[in-house]
N, CA and C atoms as a LAMMPS dump frame, in Angstrom:
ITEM: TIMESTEP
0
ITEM: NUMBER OF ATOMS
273
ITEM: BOX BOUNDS ff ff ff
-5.0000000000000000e+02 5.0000000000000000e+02
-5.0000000000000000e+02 5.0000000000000000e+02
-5.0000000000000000e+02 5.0000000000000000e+02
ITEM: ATOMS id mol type element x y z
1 1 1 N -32.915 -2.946 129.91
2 1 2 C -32.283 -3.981 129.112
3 1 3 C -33.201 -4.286 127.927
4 2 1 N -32.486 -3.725 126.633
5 2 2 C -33.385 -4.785 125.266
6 2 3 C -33.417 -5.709 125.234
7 3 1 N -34.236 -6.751 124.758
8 3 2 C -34.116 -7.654 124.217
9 3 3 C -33.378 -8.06 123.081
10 4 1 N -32.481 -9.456 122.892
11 4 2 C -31.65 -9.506 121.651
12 4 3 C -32.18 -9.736 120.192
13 5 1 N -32.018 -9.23 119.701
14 5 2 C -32.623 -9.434 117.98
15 5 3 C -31.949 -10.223 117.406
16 6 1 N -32.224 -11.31 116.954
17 6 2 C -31.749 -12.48 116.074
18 6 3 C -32.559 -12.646 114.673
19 7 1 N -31.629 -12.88 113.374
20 7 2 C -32.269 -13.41 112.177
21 7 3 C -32.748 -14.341 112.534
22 8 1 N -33.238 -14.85 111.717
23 8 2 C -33.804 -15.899 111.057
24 8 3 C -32.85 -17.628 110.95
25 9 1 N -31.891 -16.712 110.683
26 9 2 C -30.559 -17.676 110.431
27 9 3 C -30.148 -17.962 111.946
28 10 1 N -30.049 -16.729 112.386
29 10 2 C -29.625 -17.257 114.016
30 10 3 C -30.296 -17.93 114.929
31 11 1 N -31.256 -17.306 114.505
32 11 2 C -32.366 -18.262 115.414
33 11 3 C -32.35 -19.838 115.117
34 12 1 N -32.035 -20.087 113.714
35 12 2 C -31.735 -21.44 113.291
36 12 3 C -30.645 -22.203 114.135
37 13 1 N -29.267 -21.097 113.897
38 13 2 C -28.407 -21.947 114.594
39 13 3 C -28.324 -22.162 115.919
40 14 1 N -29.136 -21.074 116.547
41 14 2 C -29.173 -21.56 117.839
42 14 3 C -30.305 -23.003 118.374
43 15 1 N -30.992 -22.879 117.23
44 15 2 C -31.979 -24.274 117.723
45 15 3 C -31.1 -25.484 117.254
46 16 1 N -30.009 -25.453 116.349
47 16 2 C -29.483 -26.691 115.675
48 16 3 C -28.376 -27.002 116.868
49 17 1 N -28.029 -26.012 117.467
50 17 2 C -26.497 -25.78 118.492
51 17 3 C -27.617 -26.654 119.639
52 18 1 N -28.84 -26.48 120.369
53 18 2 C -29.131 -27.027 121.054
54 18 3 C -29.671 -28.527 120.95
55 19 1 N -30.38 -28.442 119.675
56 19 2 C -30.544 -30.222 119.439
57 19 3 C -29.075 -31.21 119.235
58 20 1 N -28.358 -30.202 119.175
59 20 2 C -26.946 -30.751 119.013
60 20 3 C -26.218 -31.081 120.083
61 21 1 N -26.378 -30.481 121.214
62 21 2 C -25.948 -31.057 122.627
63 21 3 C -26.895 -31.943 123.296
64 22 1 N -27.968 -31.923 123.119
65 22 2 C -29.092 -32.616 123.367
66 22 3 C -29.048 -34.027 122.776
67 23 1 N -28.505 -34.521 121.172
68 23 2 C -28.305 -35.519 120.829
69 23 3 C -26.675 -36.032 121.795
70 24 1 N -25.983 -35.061 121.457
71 24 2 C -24.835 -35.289 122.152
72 24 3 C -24.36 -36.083 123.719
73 25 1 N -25.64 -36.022 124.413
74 25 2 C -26.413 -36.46 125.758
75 25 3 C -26.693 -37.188 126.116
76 26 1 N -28.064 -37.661 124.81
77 26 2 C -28.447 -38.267 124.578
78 26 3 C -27.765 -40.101 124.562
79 27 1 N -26.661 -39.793 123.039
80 27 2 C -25.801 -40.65 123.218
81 27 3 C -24.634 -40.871 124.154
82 28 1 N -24.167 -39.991 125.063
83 28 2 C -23.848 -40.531 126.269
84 28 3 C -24.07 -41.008 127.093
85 29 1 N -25.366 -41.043 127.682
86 29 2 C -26.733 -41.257 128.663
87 29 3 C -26.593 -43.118 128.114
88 30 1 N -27.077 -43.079 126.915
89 30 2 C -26.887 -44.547 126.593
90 30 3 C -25.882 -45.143 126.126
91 31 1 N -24.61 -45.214 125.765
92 31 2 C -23.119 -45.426 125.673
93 31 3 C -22.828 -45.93 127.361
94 32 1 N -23.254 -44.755 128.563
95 32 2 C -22.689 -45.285 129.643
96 32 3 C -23.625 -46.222 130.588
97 33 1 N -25.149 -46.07 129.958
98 33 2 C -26.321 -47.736 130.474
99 33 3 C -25.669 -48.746 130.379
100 34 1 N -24.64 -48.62 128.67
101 34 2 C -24.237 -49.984 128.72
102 34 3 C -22.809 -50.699 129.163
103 35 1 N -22.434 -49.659 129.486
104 35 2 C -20.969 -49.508 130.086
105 35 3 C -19.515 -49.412 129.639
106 36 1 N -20.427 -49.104 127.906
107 36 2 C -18.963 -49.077 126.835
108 36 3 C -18.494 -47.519 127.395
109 37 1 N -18.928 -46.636 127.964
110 37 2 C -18.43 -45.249 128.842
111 37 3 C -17.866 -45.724 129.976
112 38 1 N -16.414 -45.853 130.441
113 38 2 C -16.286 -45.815 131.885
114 38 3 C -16.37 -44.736 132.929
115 39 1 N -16.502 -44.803 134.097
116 39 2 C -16.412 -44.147 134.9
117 39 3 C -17.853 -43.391 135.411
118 40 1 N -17.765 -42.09 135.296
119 40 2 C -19.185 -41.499 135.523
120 40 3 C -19.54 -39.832 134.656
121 41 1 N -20.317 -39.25 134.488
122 41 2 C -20.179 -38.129 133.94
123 41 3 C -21.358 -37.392 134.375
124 42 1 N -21.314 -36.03 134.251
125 42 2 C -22.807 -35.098 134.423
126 42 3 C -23.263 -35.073 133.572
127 43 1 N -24.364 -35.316 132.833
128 43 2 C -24.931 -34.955 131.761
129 43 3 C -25.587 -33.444 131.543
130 44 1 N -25.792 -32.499 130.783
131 44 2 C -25.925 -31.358 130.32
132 44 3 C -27.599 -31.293 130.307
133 45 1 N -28.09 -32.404 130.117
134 45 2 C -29.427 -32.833 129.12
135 45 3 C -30.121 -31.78 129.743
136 46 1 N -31.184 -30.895 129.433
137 46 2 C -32.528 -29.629 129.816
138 46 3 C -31.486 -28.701 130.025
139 47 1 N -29.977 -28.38 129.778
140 47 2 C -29.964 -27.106 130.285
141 47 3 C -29.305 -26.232 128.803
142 48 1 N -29.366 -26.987 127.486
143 48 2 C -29.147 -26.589 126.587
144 48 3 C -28.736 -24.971 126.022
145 49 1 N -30.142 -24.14 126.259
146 49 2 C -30.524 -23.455 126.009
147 49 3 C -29.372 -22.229 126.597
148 50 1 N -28.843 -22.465 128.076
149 50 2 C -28.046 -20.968 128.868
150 50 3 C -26.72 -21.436 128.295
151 51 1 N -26.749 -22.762 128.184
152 51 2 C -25.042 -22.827 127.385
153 51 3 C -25.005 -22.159 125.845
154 52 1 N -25.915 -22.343 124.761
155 52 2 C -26.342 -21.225 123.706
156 52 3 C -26.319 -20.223 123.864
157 53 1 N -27.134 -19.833 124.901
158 53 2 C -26.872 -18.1 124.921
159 53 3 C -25.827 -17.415 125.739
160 54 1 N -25.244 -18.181 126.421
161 54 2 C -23.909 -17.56 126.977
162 54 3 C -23.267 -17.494 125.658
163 55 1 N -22.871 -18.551 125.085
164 55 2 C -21.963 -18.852 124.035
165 55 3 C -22.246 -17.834 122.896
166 56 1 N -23.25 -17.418 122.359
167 56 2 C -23.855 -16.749 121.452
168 56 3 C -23.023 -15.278 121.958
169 57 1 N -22.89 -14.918 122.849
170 57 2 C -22.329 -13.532 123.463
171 57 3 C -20.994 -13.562 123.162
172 58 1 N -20.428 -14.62 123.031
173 58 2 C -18.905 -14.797 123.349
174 58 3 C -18.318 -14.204 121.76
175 59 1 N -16.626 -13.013 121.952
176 59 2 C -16.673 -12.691 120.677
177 59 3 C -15.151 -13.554 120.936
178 60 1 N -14.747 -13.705 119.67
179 60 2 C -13.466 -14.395 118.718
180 60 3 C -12.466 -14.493 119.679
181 61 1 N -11.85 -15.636 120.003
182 61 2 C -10.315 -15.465 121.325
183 61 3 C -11.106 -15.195 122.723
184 62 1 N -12.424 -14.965 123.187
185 62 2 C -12.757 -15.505 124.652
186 62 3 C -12.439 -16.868 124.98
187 63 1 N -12.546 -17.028 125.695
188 63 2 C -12.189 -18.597 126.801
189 63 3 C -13.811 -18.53 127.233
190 64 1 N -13.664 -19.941 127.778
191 64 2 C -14.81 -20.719 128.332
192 64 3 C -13.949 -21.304 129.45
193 65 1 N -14.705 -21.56 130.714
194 65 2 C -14.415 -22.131 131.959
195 65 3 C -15.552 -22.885 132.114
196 66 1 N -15.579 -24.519 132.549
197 66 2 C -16.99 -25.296 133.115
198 66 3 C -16.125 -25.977 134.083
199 67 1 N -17.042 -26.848 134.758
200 67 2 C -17.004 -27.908 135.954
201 67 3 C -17.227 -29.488 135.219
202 68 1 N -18.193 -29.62 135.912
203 68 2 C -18.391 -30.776 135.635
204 68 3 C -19.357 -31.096 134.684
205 69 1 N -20.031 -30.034 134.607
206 69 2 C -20.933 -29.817 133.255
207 69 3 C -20.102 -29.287 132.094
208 70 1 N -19.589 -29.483 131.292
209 70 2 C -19.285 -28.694 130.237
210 70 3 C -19.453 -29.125 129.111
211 71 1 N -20.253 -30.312 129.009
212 71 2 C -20.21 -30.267 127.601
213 71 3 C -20.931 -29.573 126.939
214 72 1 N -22.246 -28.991 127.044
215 72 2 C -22.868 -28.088 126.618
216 72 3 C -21.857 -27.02 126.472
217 73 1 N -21.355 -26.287 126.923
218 73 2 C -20.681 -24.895 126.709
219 73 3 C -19.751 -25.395 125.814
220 74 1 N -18.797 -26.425 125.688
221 74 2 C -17.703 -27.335 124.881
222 74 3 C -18.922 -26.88 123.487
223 75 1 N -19.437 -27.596 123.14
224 75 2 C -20.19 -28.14 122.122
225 75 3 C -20.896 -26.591 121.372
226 76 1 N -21.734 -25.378 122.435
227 76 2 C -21.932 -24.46 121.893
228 76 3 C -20.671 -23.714 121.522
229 77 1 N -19.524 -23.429 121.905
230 77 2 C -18.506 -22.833 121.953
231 77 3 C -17.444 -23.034 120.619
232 78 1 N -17.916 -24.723 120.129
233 78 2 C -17.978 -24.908 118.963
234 78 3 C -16.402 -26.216 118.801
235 79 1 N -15.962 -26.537 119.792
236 79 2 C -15.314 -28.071 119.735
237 79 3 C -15.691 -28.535 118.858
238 80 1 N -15.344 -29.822 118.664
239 80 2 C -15.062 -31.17 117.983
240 80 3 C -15.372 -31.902 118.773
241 81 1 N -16.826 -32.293 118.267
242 81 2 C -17.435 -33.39 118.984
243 81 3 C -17.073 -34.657 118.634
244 82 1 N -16.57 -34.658 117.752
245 82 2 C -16.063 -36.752 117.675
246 82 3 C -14.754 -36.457 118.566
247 83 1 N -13.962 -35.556 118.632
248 83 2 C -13.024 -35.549 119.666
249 83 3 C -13.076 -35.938 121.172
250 84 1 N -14.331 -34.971 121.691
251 84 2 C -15.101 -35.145 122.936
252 84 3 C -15.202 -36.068 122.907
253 85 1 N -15.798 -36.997 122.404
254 85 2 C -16.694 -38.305 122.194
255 85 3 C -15.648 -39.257 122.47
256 86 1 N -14.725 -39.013 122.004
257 86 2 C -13.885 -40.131 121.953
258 86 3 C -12.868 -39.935 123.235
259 87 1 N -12.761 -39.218 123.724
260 87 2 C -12.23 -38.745 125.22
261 87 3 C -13.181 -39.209 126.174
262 88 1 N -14.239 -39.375 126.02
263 88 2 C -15.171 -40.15 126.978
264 88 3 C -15.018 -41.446 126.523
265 89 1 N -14.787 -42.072 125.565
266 89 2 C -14.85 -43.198 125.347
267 89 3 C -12.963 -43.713 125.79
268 90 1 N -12.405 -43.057 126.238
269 90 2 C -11.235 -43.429 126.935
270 90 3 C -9.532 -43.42 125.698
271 91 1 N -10.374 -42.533 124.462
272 91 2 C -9.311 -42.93 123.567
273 91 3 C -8.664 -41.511 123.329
């Protein structure tokens, strides 16, 4: 097995795709401390990185399948995060 070769550029977006679920987490983690989130959720937070590189593999018209984790794979896969966001927030 090679290893994958990434630009410069990719390598970018894959670090921006992970601080991006990571903020994404972030503000859920504290949205549901204060209880403007109802209910309960898994948070994604440290596993950033395998939802990127699964996603990074994926070509044009694949599907994604998650559990109860998905927002990471949602978010690398390339959703609409004020959408998400607002589906947790009950709207």
């Amino acid at each position: 097995m090679s290893a994958l070769q990434l630009s410069h550029e990719e390598l970018l977006k894959v670090y921006r795709t992970m601080r991006m679920i990571r903020r994404f987490e972030e503000r859920v983690m504290a949205e549901m401390a204060t209880g403007d989130i109802p209910g309960n959720t898994h948070l994604y937070a440290g596993q950033e990185a395998s939802a990127v590189g699964v996603c990074l593999q994926l070509q044009e018209g694949d599907y994604i399948s998650s559990t109860h984790r998905g927002h990471g794979h949602s978010i690398a896969k390339g959703v609409d995060i004020d959408s998400m966001m607002a589906e947790l927030f009950g709207r």
